[in-house]
PQR file with spaces between the fields and no chain letter, atoms N, CA, C, O and H, PARSE charges and radii, in Angstrom:
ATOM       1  N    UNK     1     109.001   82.485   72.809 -0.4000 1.5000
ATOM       2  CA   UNK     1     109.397   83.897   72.858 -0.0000 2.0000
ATOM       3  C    UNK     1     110.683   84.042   73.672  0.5500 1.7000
ATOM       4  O    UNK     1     110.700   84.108   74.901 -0.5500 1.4000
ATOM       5  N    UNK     2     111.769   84.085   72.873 -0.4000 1.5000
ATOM       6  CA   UNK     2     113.152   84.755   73.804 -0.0000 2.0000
ATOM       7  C    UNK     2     112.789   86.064   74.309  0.5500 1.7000
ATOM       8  O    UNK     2     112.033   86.929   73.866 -0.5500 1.4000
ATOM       9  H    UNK     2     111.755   84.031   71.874  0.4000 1.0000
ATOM      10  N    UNK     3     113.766   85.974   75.707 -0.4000 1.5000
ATOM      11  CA   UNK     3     113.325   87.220   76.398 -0.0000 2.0000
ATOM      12  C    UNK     3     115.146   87.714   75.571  0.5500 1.7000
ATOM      13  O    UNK     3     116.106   87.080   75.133 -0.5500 1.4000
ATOM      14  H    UNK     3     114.380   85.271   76.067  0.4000 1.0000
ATOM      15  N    UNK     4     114.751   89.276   75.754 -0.4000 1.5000
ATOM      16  CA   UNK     4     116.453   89.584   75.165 -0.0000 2.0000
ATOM      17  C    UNK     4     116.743   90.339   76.347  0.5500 1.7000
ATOM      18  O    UNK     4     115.871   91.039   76.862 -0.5500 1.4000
ATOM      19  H    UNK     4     113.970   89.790   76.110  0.4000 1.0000
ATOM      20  N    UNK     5     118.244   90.225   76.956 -0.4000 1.5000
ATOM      21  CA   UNK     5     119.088   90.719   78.101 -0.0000 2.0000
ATOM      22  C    UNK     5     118.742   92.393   78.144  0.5500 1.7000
ATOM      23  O    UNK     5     118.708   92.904   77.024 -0.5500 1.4000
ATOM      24  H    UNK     5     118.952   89.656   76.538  0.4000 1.0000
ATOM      25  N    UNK     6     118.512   93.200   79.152 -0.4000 1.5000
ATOM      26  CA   UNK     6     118.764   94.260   79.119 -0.0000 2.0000
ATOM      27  C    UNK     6     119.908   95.260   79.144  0.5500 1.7000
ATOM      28  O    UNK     6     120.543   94.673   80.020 -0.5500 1.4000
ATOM      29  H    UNK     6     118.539   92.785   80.061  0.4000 1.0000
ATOM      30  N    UNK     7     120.593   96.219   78.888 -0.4000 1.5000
ATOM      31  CA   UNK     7     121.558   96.675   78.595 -0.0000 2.0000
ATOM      32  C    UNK     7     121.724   97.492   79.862  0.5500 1.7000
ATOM      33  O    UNK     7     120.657   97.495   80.477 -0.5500 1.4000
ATOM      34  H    UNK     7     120.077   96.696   78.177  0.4000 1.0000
ATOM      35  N    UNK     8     122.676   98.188   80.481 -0.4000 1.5000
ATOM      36  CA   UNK     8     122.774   98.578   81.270 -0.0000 2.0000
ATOM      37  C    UNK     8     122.099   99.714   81.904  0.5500 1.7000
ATOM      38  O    UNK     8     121.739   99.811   83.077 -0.5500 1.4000
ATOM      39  H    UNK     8     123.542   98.186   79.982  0.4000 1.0000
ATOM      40  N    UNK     9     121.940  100.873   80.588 -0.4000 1.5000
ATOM      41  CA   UNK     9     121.249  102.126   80.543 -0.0000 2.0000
ATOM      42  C    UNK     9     119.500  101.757   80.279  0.5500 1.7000
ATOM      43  O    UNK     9     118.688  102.655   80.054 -0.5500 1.4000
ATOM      44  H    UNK     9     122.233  100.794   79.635  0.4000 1.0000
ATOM      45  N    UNK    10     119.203  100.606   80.338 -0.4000 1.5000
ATOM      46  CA   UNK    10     117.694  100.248   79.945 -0.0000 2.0000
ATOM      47  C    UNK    10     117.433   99.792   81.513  0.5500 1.7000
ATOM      48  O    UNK    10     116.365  100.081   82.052 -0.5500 1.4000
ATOM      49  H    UNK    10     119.862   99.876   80.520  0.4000 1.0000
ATOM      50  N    UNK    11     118.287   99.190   82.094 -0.4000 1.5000
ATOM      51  CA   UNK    11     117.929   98.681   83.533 -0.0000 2.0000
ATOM      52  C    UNK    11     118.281  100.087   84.418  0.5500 1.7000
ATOM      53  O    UNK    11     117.844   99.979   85.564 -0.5500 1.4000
ATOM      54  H    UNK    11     119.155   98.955   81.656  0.4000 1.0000
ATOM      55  N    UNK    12     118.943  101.340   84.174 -0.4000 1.5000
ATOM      56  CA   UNK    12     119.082  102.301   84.766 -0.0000 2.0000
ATOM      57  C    UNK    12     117.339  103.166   84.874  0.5500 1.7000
ATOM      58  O    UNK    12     116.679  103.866   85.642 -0.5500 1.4000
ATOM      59  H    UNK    12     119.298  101.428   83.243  0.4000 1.0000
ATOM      60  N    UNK    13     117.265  102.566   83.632 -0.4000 1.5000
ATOM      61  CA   UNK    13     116.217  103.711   83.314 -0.0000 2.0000
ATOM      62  C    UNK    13     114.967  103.400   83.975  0.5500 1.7000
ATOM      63  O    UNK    13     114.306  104.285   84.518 -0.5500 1.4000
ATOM      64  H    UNK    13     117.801  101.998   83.007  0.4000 1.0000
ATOM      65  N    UNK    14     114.561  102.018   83.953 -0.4000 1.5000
ATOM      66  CA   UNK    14     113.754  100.907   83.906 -0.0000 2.0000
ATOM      67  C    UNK    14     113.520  101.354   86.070  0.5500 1.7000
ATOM      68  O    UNK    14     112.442  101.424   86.659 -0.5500 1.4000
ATOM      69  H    UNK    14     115.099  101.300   83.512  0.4000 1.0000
ATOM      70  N    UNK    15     114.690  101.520   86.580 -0.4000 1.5000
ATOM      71  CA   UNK    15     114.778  101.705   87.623 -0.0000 2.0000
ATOM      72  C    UNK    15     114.111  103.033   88.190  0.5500 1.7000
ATOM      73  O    UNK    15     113.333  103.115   89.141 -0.5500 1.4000
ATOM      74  H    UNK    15     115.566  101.463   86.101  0.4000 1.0000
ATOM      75  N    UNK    16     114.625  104.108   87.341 -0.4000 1.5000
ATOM      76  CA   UNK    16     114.498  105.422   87.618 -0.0000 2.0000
ATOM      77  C    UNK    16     113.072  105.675   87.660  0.5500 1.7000
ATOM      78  O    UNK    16     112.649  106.316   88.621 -0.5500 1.4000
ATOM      79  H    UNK    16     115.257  104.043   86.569  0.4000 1.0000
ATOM      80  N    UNK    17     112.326  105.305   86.840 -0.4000 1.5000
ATOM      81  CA   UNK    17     110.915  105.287   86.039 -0.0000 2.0000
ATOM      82  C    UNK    17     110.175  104.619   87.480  0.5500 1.7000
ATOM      83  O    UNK    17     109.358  105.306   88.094 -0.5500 1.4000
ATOM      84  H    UNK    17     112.670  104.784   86.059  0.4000 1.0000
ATOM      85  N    UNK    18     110.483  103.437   87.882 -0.4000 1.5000
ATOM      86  CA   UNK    18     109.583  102.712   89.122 -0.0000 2.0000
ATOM      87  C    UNK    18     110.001  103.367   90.251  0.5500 1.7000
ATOM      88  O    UNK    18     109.482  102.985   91.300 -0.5500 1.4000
ATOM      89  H    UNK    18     111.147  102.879   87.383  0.4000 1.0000
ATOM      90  N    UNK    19     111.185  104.675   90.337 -0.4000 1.5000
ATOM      91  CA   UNK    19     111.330  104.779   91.924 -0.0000 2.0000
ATOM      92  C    UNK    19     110.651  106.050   91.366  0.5500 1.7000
ATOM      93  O    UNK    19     109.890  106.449   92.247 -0.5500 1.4000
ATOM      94  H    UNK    19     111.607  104.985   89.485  0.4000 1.0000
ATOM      95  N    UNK    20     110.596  106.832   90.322 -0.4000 1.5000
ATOM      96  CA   UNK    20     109.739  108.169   90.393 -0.0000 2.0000
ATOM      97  C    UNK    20     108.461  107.777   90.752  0.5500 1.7000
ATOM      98  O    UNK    20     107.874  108.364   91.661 -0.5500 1.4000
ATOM      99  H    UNK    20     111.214  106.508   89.606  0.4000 1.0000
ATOM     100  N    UNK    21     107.785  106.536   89.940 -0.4000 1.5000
ATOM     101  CA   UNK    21     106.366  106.420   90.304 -0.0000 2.0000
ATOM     102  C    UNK    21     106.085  105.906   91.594  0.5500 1.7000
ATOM     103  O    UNK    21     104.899  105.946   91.921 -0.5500 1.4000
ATOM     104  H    UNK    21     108.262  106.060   89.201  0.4000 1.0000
ATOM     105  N    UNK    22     106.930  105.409   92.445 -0.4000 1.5000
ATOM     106  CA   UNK    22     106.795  104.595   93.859 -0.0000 2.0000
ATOM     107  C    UNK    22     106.824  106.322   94.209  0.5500 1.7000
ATOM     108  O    UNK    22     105.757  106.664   94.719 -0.5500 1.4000
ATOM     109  H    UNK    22     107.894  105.377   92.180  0.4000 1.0000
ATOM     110  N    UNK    23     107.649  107.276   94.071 -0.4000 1.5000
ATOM     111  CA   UNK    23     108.205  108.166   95.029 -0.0000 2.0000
ATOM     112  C    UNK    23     106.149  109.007   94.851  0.5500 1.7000
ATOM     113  O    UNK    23     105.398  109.109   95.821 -0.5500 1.4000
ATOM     114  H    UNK    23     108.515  106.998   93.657  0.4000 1.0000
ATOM     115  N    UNK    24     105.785  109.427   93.444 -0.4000 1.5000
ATOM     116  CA   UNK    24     104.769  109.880   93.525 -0.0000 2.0000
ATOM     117  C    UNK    24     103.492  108.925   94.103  0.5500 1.7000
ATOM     118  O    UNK    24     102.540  109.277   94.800 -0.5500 1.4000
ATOM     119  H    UNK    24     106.395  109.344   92.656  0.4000 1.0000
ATOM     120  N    UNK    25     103.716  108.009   93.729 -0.4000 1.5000
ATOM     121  CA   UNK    25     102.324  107.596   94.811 -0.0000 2.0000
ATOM     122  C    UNK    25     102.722  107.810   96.223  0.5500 1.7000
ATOM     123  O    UNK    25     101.803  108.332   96.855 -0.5500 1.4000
ATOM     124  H    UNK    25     104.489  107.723   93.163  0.4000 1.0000
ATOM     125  N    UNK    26     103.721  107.595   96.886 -0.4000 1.5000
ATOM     126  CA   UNK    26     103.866  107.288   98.210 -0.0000 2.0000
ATOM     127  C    UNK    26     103.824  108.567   98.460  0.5500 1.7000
ATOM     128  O    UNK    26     103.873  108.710   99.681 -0.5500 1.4000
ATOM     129  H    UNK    26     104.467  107.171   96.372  0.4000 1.0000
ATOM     130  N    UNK    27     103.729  110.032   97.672 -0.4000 1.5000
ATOM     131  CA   UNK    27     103.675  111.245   98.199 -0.0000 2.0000
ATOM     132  C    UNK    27     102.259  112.033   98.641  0.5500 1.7000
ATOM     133  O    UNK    27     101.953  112.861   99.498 -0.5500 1.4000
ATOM     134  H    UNK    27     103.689  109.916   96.679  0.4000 1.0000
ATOM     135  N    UNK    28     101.166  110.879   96.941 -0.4000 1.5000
ATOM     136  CA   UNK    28      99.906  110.734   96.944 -0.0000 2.0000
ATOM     137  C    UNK    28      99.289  110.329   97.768  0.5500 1.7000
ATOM     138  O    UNK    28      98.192  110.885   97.829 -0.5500 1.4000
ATOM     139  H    UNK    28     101.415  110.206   96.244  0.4000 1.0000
ATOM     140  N    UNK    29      99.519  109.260   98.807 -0.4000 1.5000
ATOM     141  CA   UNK    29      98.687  108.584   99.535 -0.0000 2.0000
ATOM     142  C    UNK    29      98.900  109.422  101.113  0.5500 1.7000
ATOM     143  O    UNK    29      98.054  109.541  101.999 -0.5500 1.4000
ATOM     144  H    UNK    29     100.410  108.809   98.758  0.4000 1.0000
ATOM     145  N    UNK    30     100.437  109.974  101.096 -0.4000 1.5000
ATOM     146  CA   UNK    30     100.282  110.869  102.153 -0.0000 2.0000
ATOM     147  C    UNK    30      99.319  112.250  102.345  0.5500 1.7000
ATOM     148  O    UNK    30      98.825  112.737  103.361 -0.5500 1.4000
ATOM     149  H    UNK    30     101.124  109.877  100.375  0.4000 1.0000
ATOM     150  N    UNK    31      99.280  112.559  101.291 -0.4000 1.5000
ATOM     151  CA   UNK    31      98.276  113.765  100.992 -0.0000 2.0000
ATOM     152  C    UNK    31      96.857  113.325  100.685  0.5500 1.7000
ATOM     153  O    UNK    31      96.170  114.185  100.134 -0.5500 1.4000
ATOM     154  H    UNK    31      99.681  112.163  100.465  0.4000 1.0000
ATOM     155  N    UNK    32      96.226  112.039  100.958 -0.4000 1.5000
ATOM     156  CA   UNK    32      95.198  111.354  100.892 -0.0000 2.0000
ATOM     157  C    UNK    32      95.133  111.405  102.804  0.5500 1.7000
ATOM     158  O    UNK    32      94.332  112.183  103.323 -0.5500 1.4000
ATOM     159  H    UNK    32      96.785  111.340  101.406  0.4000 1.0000
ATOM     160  N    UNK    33      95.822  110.730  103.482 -0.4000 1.5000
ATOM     161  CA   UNK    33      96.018  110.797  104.806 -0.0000 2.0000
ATOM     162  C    UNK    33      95.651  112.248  105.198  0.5500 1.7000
ATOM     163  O    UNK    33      94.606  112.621  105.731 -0.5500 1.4000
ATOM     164  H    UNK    33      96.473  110.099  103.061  0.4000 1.0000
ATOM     165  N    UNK    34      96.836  113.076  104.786 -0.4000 1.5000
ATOM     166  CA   UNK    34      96.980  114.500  105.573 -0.0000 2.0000
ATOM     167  C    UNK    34      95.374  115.101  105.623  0.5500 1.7000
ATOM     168  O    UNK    34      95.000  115.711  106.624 -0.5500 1.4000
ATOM     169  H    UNK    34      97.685  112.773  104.353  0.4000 1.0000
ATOM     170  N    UNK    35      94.383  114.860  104.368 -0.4000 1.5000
ATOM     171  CA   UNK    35      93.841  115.328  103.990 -0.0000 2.0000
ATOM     172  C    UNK    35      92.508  115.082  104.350  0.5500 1.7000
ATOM     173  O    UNK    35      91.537  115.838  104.355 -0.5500 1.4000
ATOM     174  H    UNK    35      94.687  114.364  103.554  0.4000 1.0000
ATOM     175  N    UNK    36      92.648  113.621  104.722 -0.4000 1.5000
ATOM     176  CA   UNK    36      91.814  112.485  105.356 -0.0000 2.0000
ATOM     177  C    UNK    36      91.268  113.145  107.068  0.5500 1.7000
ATOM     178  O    UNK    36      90.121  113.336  107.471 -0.5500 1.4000
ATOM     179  H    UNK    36      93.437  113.007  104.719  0.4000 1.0000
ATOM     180  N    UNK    37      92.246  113.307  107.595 -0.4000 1.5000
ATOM     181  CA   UNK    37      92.965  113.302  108.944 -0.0000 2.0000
ATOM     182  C    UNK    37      92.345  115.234  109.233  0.5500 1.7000
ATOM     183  O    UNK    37      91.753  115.625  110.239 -0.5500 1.4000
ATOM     184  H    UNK    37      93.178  113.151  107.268  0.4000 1.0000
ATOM     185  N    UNK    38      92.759  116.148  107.935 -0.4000 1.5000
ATOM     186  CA   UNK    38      92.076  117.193  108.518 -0.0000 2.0000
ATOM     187  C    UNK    38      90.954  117.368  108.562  0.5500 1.7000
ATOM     188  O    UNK    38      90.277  118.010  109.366 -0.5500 1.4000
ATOM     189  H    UNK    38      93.240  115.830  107.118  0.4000 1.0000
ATOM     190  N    UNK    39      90.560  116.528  107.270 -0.4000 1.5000
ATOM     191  CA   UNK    39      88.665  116.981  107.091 -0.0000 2.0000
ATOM     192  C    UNK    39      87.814  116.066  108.509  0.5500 1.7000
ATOM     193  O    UNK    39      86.890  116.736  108.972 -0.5500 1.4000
ATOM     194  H    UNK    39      91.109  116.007  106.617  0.4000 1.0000
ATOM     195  N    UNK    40      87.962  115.069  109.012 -0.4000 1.5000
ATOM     196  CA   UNK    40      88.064  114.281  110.229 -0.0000 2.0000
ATOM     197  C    UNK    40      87.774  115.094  111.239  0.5500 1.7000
ATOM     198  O    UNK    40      86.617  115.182  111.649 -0.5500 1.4000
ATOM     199  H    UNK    40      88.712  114.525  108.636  0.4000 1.0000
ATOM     200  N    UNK    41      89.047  115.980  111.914 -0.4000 1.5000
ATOM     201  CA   UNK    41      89.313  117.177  112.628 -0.0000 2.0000
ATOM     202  C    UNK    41      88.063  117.970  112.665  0.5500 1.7000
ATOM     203  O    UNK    41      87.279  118.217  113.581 -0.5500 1.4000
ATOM     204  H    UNK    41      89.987  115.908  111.581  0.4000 1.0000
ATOM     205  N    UNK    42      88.101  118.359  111.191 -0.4000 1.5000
ATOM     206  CA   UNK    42      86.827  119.343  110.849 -0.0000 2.0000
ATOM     207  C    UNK    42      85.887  119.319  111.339  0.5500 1.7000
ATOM     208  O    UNK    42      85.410  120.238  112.005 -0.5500 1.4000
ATOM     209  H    UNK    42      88.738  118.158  110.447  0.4000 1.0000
ATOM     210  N    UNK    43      85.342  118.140  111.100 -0.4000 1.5000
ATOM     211  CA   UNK    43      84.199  117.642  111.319 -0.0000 2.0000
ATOM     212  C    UNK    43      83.592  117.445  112.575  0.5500 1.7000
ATOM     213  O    UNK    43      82.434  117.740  112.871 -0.5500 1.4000
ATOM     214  H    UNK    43      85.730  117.393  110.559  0.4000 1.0000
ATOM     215  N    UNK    44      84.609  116.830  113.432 -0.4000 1.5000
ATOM     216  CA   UNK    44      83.999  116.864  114.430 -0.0000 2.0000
ATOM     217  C    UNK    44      84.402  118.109  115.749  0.5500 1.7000
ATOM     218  O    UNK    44      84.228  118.001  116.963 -0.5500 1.4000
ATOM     219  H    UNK    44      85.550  116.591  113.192  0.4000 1.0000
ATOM     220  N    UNK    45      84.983  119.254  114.966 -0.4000 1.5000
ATOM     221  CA   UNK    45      85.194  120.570  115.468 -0.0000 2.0000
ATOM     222  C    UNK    45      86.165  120.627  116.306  0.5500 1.7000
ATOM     223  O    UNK    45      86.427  121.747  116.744 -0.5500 1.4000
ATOM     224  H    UNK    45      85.124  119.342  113.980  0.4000 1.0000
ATOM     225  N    UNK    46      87.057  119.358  116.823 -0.4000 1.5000
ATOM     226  CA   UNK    46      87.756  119.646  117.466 -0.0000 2.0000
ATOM     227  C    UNK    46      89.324  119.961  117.126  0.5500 1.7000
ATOM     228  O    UNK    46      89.220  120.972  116.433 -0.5500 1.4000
ATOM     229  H    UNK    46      86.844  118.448  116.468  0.4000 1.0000
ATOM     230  N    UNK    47      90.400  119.732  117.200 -0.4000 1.5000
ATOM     231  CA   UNK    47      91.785  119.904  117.065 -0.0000 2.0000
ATOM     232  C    UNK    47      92.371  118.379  116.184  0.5500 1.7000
ATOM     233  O    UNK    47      91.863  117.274  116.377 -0.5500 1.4000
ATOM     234  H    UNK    47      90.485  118.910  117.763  0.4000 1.0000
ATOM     235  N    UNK    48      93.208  118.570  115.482 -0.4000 1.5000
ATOM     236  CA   UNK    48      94.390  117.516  114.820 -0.0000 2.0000
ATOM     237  C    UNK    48      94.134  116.423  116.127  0.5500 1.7000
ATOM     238  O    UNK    48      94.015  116.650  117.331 -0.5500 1.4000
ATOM     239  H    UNK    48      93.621  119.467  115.326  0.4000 1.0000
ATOM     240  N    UNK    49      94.108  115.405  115.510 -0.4000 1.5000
ATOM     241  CA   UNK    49      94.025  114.379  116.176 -0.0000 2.0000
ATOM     242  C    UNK    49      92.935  113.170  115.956  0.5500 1.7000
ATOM     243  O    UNK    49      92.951  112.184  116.692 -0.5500 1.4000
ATOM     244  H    UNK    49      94.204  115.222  114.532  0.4000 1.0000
């Protein structure tokens, strides 16, 4: 199986596509934290932390 070269606008794109999905998980996992971190709080009635 030849691999075939990518073209310039395919490696642009190819790029764009993995930093949107890096950018949404890494926004996901903060709001997993934030979310983590208040119900935590909650729970044990006291303040952030």
């Amino acid at each position: 199986m030849s691999e075939r070269i990518l073209t310039r606008t395919e490696r642009a794109t190819a790029r764009l596509a993995t930093g949107a999905v890096a950018h949404f998980v890494c926004g996901l996992i903060d709001w997993v934290v934030l979310l983590g971190r208040f119900a935590r709080a909650k729970l044990r009635g006291g303040d952030w932390g």
